[in-house]
N, C-alpha and C positions, 0 to 999 in steps of 0.2 A: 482380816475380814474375808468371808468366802465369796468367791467369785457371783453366787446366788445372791449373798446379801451385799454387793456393790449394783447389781444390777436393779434388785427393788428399788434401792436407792435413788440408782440412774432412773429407773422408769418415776419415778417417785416426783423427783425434781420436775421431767418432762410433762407429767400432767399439770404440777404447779406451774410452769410456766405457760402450759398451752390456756391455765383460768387466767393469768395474769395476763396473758395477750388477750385473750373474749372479753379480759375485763373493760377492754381499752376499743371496745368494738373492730377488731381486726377479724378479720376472715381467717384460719386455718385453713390451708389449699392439702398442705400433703404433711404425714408424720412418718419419721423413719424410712426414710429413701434413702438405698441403694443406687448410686451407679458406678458401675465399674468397680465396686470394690469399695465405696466411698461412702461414705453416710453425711446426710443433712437431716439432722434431729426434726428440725420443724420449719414449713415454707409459711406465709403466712403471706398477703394479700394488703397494701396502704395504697390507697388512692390508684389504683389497679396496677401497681410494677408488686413485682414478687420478692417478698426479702427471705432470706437462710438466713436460720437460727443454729447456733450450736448451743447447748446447755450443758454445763455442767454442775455438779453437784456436791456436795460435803456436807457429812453430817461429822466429824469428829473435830472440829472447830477451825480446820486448815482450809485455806482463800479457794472455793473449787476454781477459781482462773487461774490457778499454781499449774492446773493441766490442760491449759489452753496454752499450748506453746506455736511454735513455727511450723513445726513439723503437721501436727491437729489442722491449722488454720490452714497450711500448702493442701491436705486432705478435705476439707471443705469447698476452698476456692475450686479444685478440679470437680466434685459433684456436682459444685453450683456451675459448673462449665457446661456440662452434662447434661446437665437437667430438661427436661420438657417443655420448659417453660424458659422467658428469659427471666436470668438472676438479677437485681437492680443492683444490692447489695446485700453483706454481712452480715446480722448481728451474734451478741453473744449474751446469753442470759443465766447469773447464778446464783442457787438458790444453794443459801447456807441452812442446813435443817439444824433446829435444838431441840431441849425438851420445849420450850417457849411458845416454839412455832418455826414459819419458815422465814426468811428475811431472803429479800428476790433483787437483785442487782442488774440491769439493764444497760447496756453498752450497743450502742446504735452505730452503726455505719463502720463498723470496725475492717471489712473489708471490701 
C-alpha cells in the first residue's frame, strides 16, 4: 500500500473516531498536535480533564493495536507531557474498516 493510501486510511479511521467520540457527547479540544516532534491524534474533554487519543487503523483485516506498541505509547505519553493543557489520561481507539463498514474498539485509560 502507498504511503498516500495509508494516510486516507489514517485520516479515515481519525474522523470515525472523532463521530464515535461526539457520538458520546464529548468535546473535541484539539486534532493532530504536534509537540516536539510528537503527535496526539485526538484531545477530547470528560467532565473537564483532557484525555489523548491515539487511533489507529486497518483496513486489510490485521488488529490496528498490532501498531500501538511501547515505543508509539513512550511517543504519546511525552506529547501528552507537552501539551497545553493538563493530560488526565490515555486512550486508544481502533477502527477496523471492511467492505461492511467500520467496527470502532475503544480502550480507556490505557495510559
Amino acid at each position: 500500500m502507498t504511503s498516500g493510501a495509508s494516510k486516507r486510511i489514517g485520516d479515515l479511521g481519525e474522523m470515525i473516531a472523532v463521530r464515535f467520540l461526539e457520538d458520546r457527547a464529548l468535546e473535541i479540544v484539539d486534532r493532530n498536535v504536534y509537540v516536539d516532534g510528537d503527535e496526539i491524534d485526538i484531545v477530547y474533554r470528560r467532565e473537564g480533564e483532557c484525555i489523548a487519543v491515539e487511533v489507529k487503523t486497518s483496513s486489510n483485516g490485521d488488529d490496528p493495536l498490532d501498531g500501538f506498541d511501547d515505543v508509539k505509547m513512550g511517543r504519546v505519553q511525552r506529547a501528552a507531557s507537552g501539551y497545553r493543557l493538563p493530560i488526565f489520561a490515555i486512550d486508544a481507539i481502533a477502527v477496523t474498516l471492511s467492505p461492511e463498514g467500520a467496527e470502532v474498539r475503544w480502550l480507556r485509560g490505557i495510559g
